[in-house]
Residue, then its C-alpha position, 0 to 999 in steps of 0.5 A: x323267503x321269511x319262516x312262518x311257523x316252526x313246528x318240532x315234532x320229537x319222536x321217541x328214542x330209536x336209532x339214526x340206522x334203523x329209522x333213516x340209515x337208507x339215506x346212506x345209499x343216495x346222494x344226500x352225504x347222509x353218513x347212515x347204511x352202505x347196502x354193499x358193505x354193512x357194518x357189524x357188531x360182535x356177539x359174545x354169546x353168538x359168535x359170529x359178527x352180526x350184520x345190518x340188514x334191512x327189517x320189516x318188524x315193525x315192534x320187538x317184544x324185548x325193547x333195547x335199554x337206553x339209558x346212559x350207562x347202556x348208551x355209553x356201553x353201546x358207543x363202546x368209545x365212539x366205535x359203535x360196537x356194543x349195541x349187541x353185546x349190551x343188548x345180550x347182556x340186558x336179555x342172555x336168553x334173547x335169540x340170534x333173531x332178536x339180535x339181528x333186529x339191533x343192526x336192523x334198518x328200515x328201507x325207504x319208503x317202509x316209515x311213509x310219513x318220516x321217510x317222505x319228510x326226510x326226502x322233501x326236508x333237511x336231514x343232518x348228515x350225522x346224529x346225536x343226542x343231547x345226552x346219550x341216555x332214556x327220553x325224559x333228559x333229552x326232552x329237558x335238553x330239548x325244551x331249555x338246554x338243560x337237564x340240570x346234571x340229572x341223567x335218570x329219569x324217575x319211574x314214579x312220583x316217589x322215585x329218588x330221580x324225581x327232581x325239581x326242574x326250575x330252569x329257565x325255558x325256550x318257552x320263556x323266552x318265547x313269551x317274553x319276545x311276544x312270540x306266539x308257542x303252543x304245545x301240542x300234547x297226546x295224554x300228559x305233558x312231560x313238559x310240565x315237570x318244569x315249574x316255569x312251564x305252570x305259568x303257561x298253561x294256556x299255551x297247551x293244547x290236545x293234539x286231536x285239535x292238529x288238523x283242525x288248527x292247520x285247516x284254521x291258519x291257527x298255527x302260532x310260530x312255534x309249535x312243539x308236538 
């Protein structure tokens, strides 16, 4: 059966378990949370090991960090025992509460819309990232295999990270293949920091037109949300 359209929809940073590790107790070989045997982190101010647990909050008010040197610090040399301690090191005032939603997971069916796509669609057995580190890197990973070296993304338009991102695109080729592309947007395009993308303005539109451009068949091949 030929593929009509692809649709790409990135979300923002969060982690495999919390989001989709219930999927490590079915069949689906998905290397996410064993219920019966959670794993643990250490807690240096606590004590105690902290658990996985299953969470129902759905925000916490001191958000993990995630940018490069706290991605690296919680892969701890790719044994993933440093989520918490990084955690207490970003907040030495947090609570044992809010240590314990870092090793929290989702049950199925809490998240409807991701939890049913994973069930009706393919979810790969393991997780990563392009780069372990903040969205905008992963975001140019994603749009042209790339990030150019950068690593941090700026806070401003007057921030020394801000960098000129001129690499050739997906979208480029694309275009030149004659493959029809959209870009569906909420507020302003992160996309647009690369300059070959002002070239294709057309190809951008508002994500409120979404349902109506399903219901109207004007999905082209590709669509990046």
């Amino acid at each position: 059966m030929p593929i009509d359209h692809i649709v790409v929809l990135m979300m923002e940073n969060n982690g495999f378990d919390r989001m989709l590790g219930w999927m490590g107790a079915t069949d689906r070989g998905v290397d996410g949370v064993d219920p019966g045997h959670p794993r643990s982190n250490p807690d240096d101010i606590g004590g105690a090991p902290v658990f996985q647990g299953e969470t129902r909050t759905r925000t916490i008010e001191r958000d993990p960090l995630h940018y490069l040197p706290n991605s690296l610090a919680q892969y701890d040399g790719c044994t993933n025992q440093g989520f918490v301690n990084d955690y207490v090191r970003a907040y030495p005032t947090s609570t044992p509460e809010e240590r314990r939603e870092i090793m929290g997971w989702y049950p199925r069916g809490f998240l409807p819309a991701l939890h049913t796509l994973a069930e009706t669609g393919v979810v790969f057995d393991r997780w990563f990232a392009s780069l372990p580190g903040p969205t905008w890197m992963n975001r140019l990973f994603a749009h042209s295999g790339t990030s150019l070296g950068q690593i941090a993304e700026p806070g401003s338009l007057f921030n020394a990270n801000l960098h000129i991102y001129n690499e050739r695109t997906l979208y480029d080729e694309l275009t030149e293949a004659d493959v029809p592309w959209r870009i569906y947007y909420g507020d302003v395009p992160q996309s647009l920091v690369l300059t070959h993308q002002w070239r294709h303005l057309f190809n951008y539109r508002a994500f409120r037109h979404w349902d109506d451009d399903v219901k109207a068949g004007d999905l082209p091949a590709y669509s990046f949300i």
